[in-house]
Structure formats: C-alpha cells, structure tokens
Backbone as a chain_set.jsonl record, in Angstrom:
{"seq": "XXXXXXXXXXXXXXXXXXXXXXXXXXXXXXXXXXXXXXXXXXXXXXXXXXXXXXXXXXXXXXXXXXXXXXXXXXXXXXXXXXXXXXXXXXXXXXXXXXXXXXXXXXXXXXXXXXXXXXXXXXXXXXXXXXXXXXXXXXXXXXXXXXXXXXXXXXXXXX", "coords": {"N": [[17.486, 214.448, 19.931], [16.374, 216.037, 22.602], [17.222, 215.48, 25.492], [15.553, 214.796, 28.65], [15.952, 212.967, 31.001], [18.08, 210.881, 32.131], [20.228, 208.289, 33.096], [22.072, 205.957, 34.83], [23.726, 202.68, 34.792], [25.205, 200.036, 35.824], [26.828, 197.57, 34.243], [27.9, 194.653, 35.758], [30.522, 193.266, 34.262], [33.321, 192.024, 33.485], [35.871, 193.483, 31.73], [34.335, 195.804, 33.882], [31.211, 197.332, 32.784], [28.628, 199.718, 31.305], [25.441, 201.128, 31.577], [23.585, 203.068, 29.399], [20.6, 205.023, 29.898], [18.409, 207.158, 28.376], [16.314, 209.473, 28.402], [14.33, 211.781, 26.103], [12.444, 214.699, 25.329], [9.412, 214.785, 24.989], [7.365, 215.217, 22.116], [5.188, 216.485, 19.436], [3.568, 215.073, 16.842], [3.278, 215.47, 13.304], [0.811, 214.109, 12.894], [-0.745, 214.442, 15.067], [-0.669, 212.645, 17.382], [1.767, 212.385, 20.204], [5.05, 211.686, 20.349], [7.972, 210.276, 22.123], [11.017, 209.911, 22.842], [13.734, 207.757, 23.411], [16.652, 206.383, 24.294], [19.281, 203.388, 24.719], [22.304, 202.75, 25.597], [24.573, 200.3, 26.07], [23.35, 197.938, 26.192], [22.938, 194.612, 24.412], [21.936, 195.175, 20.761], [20.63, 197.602, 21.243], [21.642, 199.596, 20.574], [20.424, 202.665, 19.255], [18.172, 205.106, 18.881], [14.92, 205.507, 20.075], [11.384, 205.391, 20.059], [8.48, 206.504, 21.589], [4.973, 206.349, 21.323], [2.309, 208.406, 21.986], [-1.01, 209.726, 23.083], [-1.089, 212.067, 23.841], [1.091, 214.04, 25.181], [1.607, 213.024, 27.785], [1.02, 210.845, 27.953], [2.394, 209.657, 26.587], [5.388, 210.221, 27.448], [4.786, 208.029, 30.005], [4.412, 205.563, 28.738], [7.118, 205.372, 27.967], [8.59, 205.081, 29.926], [7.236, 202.699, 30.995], [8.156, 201.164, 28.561], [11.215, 201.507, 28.688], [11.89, 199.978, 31.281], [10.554, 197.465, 30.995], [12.208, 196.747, 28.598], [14.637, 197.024, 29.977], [14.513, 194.985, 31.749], [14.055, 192.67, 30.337], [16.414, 191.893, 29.189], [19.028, 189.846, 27.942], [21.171, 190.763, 30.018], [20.069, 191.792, 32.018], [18.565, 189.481, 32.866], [21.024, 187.631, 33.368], [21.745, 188.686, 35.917], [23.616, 190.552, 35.635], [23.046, 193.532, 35.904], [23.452, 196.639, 37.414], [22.804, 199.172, 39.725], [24.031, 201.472, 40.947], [24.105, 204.384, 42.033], [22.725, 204.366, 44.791], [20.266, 206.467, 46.878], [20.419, 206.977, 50.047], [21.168, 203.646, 50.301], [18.544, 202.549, 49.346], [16.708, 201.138, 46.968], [14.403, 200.751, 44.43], [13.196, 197.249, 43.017], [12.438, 194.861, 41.234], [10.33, 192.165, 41.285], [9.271, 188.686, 40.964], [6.729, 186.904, 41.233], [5.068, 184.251, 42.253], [2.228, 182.61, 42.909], [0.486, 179.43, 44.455], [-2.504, 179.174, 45.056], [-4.152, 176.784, 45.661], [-2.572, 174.885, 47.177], [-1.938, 177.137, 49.2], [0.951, 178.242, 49.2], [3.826, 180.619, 47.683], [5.595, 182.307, 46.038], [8.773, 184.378, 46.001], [10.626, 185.892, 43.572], [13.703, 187.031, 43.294], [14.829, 187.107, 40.556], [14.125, 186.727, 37.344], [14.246, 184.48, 36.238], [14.841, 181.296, 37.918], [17.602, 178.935, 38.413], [17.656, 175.362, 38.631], [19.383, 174.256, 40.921], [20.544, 176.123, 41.491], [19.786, 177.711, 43.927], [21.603, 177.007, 47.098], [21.17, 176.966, 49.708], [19.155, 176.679, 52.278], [16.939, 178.639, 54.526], [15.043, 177.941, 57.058], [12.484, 179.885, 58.247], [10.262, 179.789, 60.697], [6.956, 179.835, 59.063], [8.548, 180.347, 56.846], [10.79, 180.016, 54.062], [14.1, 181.152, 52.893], [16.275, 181.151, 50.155], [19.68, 180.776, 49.404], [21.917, 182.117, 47.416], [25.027, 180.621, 45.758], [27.296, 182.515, 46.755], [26.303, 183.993, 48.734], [23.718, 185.488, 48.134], [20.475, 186.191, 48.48], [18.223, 184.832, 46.767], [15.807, 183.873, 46.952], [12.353, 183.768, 47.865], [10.205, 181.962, 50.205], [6.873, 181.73, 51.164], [5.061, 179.488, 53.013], [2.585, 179.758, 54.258], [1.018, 181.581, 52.463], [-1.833, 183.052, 52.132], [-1.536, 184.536, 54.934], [0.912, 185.628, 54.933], [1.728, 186.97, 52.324], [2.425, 189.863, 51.341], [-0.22, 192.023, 50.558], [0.311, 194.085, 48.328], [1.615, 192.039, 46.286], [-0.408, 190.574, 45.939], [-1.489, 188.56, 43.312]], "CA": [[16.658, 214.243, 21.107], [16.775, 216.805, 23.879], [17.449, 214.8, 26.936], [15.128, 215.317, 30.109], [16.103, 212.475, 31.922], [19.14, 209.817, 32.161], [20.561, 207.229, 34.639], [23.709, 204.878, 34.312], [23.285, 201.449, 35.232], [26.921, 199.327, 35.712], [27.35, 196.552, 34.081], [28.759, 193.516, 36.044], [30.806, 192.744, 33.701], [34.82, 191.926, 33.425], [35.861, 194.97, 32.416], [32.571, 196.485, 34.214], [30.808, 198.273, 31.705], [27.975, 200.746, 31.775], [24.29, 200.99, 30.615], [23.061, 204.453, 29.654], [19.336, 205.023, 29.36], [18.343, 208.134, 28.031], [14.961, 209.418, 27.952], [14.199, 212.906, 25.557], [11.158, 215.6, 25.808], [8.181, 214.096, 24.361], [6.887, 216.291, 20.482], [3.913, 216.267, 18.636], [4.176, 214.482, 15.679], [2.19, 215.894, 12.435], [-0.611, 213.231, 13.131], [-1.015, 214.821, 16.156], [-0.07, 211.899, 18.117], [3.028, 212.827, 20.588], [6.212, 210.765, 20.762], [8.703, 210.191, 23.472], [12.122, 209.523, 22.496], [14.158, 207.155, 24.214], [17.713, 205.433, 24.092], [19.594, 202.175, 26.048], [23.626, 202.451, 25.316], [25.126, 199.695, 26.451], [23.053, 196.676, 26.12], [23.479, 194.41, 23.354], [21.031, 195.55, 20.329], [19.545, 198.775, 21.416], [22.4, 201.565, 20.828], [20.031, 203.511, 18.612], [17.195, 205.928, 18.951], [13.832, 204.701, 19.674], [10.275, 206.336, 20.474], [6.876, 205.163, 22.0], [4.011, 207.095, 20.741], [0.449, 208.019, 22.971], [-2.303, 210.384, 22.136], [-0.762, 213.129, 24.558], [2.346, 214.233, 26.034], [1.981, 212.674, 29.489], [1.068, 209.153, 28.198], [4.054, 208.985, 25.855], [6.258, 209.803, 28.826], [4.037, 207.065, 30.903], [4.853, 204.717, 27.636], [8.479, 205.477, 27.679], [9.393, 204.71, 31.39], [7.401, 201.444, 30.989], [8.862, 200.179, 27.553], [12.499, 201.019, 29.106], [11.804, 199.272, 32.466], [10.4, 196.351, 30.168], [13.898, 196.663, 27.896], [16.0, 196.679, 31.316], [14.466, 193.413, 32.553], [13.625, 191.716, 29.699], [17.111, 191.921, 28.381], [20.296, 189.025, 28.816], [22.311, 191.358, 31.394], [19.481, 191.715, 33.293], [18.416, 187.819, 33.317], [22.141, 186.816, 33.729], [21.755, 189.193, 37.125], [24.707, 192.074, 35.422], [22.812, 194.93, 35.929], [23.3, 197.174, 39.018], [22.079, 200.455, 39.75], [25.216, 201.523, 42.003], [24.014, 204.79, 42.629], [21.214, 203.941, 45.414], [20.463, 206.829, 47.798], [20.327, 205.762, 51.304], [21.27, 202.23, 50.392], [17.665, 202.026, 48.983], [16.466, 201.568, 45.386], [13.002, 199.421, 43.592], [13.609, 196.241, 42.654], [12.021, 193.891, 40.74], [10.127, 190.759, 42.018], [8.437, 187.999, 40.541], [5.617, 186.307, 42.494], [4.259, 182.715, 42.07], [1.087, 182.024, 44.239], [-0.137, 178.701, 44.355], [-3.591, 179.359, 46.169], [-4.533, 175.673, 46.075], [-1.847, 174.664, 48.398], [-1.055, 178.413, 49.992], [2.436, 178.578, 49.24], [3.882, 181.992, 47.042], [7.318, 182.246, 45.51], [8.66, 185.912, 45.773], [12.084, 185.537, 42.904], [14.746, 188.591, 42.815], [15.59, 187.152, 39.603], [13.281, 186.34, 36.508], [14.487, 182.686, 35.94], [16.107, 180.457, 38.859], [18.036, 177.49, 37.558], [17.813, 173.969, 39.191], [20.098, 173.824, 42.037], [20.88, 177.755, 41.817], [20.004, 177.814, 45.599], [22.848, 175.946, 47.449], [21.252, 177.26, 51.157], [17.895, 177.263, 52.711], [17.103, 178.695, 55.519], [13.684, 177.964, 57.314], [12.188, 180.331, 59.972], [8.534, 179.519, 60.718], [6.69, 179.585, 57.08], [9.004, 180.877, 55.729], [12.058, 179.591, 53.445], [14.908, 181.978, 52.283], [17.389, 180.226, 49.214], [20.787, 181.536, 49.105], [22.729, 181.315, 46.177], [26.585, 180.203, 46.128], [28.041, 183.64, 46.714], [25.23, 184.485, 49.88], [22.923, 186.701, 47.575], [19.297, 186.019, 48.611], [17.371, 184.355, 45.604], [14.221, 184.232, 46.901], [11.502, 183.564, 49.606], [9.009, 180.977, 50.123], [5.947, 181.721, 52.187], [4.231, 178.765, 53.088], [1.372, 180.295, 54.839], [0.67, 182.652, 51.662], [-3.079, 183.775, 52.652], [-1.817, 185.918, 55.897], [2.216, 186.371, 54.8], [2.06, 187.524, 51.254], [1.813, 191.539, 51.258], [-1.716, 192.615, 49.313], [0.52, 194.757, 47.346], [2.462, 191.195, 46.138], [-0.754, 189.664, 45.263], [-1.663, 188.789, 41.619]], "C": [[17.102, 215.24, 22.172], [16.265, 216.438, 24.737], [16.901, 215.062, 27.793], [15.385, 214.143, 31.274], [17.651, 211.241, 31.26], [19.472, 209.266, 33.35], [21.34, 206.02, 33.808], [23.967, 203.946, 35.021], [24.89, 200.592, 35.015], [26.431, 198.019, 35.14], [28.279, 195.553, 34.94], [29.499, 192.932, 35.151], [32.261, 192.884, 33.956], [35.562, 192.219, 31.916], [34.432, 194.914, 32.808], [32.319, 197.392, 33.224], [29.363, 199.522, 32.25], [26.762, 200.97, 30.492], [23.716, 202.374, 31.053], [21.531, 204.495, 29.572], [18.677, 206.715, 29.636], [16.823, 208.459, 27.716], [14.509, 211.318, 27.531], [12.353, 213.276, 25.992], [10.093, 214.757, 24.851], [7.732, 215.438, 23.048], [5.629, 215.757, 20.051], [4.414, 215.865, 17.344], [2.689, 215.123, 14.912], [0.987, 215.129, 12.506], [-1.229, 213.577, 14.025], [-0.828, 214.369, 17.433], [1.235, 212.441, 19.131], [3.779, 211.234, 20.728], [7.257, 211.101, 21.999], [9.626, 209.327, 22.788], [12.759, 208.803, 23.581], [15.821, 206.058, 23.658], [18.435, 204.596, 25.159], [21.196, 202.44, 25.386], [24.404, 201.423, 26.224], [24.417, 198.093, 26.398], [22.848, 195.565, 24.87], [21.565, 194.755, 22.137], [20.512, 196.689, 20.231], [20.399, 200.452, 21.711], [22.214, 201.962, 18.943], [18.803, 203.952, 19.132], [15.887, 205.101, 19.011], [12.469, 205.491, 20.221], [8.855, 205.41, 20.632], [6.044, 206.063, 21.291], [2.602, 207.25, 21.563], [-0.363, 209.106, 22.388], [-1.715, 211.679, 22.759], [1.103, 212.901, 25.151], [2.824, 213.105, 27.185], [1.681, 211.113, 28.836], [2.167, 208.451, 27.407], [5.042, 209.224, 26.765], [5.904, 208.735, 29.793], [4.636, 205.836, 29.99], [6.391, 204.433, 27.641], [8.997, 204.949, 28.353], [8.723, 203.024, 31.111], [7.787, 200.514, 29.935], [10.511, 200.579, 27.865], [12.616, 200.09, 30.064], [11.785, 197.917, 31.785], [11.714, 195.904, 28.831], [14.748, 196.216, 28.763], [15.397, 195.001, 31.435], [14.053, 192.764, 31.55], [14.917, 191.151, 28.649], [18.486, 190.685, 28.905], [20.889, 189.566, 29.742], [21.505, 191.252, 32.174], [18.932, 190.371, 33.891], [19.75, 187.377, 33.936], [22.512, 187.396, 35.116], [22.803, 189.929, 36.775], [24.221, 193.413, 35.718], [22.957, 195.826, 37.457], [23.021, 198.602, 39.008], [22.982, 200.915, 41.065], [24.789, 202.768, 42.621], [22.221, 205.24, 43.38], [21.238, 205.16, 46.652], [19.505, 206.341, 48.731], [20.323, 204.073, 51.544], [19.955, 201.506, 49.608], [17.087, 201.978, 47.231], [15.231, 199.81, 44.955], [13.489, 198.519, 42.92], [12.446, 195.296, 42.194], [11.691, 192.988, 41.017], [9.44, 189.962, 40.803], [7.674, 187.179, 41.398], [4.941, 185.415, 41.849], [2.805, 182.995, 43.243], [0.614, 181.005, 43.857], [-1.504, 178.278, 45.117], [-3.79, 178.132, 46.679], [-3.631, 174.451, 47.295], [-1.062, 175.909, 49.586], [-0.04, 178.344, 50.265], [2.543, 179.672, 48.206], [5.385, 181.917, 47.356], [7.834, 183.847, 45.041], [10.589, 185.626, 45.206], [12.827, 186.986, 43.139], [15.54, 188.602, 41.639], [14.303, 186.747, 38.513], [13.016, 184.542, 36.364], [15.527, 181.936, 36.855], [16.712, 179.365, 37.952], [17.92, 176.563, 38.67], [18.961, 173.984, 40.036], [20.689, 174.961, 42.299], [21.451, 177.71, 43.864], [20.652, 176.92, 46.192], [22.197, 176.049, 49.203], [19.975, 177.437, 51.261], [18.13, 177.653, 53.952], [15.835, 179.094, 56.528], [13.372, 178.756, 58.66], [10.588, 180.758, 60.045], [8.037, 178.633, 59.493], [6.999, 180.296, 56.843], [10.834, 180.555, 55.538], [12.944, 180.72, 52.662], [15.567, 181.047, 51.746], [18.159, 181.51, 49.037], [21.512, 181.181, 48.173], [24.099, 181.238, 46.854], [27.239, 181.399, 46.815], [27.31, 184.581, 48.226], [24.257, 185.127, 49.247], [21.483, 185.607, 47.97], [18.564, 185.887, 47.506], [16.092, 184.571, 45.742], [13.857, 184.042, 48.141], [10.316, 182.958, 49.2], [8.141, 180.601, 51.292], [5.196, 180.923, 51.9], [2.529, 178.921, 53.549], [0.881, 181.387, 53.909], [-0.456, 183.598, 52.013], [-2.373, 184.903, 53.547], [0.013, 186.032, 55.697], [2.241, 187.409, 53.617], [1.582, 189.149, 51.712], [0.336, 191.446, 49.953], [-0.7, 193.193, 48.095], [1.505, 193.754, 46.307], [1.314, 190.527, 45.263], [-1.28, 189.931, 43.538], [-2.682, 187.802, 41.188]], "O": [[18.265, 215.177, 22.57], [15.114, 216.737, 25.056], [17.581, 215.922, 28.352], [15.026, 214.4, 32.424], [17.965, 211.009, 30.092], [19.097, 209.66, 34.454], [21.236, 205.465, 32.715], [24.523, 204.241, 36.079], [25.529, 200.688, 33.967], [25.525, 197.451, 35.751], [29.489, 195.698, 34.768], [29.187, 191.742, 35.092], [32.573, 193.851, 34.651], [35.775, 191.321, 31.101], [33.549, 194.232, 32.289], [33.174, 198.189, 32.837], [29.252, 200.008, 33.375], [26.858, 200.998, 29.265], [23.45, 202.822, 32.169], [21.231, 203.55, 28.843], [18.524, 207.29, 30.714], [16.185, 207.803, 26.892], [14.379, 212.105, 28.468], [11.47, 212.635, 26.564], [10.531, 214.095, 23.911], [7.904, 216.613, 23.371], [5.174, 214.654, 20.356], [5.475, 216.238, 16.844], [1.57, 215.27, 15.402], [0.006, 215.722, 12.059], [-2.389, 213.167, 14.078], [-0.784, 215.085, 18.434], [1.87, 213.212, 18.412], [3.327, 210.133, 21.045], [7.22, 212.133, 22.669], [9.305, 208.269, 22.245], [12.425, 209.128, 24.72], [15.848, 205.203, 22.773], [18.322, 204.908, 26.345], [21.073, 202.181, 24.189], [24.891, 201.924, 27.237], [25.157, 197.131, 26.602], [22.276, 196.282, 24.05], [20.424, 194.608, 22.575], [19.894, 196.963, 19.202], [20.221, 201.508, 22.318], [22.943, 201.819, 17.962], [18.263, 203.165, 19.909], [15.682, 204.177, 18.225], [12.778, 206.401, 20.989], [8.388, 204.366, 20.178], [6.694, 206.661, 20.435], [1.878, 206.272, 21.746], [-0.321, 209.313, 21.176], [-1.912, 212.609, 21.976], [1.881, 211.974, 25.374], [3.906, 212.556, 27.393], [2.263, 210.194, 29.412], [2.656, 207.322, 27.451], [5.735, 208.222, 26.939], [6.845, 208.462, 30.538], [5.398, 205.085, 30.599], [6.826, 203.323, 27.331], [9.917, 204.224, 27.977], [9.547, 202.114, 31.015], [7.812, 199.3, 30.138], [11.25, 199.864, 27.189], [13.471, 199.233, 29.836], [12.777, 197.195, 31.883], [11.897, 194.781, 28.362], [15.512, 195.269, 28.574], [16.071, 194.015, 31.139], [13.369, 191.859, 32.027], [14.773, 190.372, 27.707], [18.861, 190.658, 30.077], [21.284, 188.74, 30.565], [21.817, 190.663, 33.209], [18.846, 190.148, 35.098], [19.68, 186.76, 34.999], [23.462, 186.849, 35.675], [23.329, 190.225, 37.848], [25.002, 194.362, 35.769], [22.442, 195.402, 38.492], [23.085, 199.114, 37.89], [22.534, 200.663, 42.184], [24.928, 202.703, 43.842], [21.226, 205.858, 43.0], [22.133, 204.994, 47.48], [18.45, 205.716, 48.621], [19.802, 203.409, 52.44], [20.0, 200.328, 49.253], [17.19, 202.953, 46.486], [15.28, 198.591, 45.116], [14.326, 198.867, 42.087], [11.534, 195.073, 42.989], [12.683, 192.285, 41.213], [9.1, 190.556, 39.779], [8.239, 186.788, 42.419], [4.224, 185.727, 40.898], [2.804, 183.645, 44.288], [0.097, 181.162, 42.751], [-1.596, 177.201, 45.706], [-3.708, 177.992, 47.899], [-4.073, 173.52, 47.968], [-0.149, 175.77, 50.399], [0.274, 178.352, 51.455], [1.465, 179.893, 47.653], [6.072, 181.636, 48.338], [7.437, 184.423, 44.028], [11.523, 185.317, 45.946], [12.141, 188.007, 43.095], [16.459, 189.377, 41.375], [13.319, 186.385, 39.159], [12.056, 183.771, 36.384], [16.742, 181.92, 36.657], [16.238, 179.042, 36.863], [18.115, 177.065, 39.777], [19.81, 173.394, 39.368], [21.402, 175.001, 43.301], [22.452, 177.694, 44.58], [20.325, 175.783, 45.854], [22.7, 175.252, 49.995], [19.44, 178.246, 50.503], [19.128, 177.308, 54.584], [15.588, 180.269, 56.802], [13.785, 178.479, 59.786], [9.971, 181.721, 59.591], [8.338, 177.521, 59.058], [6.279, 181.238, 56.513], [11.762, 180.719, 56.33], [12.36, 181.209, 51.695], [15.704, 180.016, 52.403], [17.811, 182.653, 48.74], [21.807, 179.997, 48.009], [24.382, 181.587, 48.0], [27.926, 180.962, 47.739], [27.785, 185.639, 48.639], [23.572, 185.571, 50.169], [21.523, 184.398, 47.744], [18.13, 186.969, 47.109], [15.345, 185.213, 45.004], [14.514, 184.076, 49.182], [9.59, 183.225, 48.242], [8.32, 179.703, 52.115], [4.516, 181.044, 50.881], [1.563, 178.261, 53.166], [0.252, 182.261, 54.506], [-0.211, 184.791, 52.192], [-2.469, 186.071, 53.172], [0.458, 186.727, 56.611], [2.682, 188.543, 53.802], [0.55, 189.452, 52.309], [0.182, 190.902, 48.859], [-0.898, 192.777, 46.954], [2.196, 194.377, 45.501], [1.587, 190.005, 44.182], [-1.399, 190.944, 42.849], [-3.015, 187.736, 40.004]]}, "num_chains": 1, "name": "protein.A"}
C-alpha cells in the first residue's frame, strides 16, 4: 500500500497504547472498478489490510474515510470512551454526537458517547431548558434541550 494519509489515535489504556489508521492511494483494479486501501493497527481485530471499492478514484477515497470513521466508532475502545485524538490543533478537533429528538414532547438528547449506562451521570446541571449530565470524573456526557424546536441546531436535526 503506498500510504497517502495516516493519523495516530492514543489509546486510553494502562499502558496507553496507540491506534494507527492508515489510508493508501486508491488503483484501478482489472474490473475497472478502483480500490482504496486502508489499515487500523491497534484496535482489536483489524491489524490487517483492507480496501473499499467505488466506480472511480474519488468515491473509493469518499468510501474509505467513511468505512474507517464507521470502524473508529463502532469499535469497543471507542464505546468504552479509550480513544483520543491527542493531537488537536488549537485545542479543537470533530467529534462525534448522537442525537435523540423526541418531537412529540420537544425534548432532544445530544450524547458524546454512543451508549450511556443507567446512572453514568452522577451531576445535572439545569440552566433554563437546558440539562448538562456530568459523569463521575466531571467529563460532560451529554445535553438535554427541553425546548428542542428553537434550541436544537438545524445542522443536529434528524
């Protein structure tokens, strides 16, 4: 695979470890089809070679970024909240939400994690409509806009 992109994701773990994700030049395959190579080192399962396939160049690179993204978060480190992306410039870096809306009572559940557990949040903290849950450690779990219609961002709804 000749490598055009990579990025090294830490492991929370004790030792901290380290998740590589490797993404090669996209080829034409004799069918004519192109592939897009792609590898994950470090997460359990997926330290070997793997490739998406689209009709062109640009949609097997389009394919690639969203079946790793869909590997990163769909994988135990990233449910059990291990994954970190340490190097963030300016402090900033895309993150992952999940978004409930319950139109019929306008409330909307914006998670920073895939799956809360039952008593996760140890801290609310109500200001207006709107509820922040803190987990044990202070990390911000989620947010719960009661007034959904005029809080939720457009670009939130689903």
């Amino acid at each position: 695979m000749y490598e055009i992109a990579r990025r090294t994701l830490t492991l929370a773990t004790e030792p901290p470890g380290e998740v590589i994700v490797a993404v090669g030049l996209p080829v034409e395959e004799p069918t004519g089809e192109w592939s897009c190579p792609y590898r994950i080192d470090g997460l359990a399962g997926w330290e070997h070679e793997r490739k998406v396939t689209g009709v062109d160049a640009l949609q097997a690179l389009e394919l690639v970024l969203v079946m790793v993204r869909a590997a990163l978060a769909g994988s135990p480190e990233f449910k059990e909240g291990l994954l970190r992306w340490d190097e963030e410039p300016g402090g900033r870096r895309a993150q992952t939400v999940h978004v409930s809306w319950d139109k019929n009572v306008d409330v909307a559940y914006i998670a920073f994690k895939s799956e809360l557990v039952p008593g996760e949040a140890v801290r609310h903290e109500t200001v207006d409509d709107i509820v922040l849950d803190y987990g044990d450690s202070g990390e911000l779990l989620g947010v719960e806009l009661l007034n959904a219609t005029t809080l939720l961002p457009s670009e939130l709804r689903v």
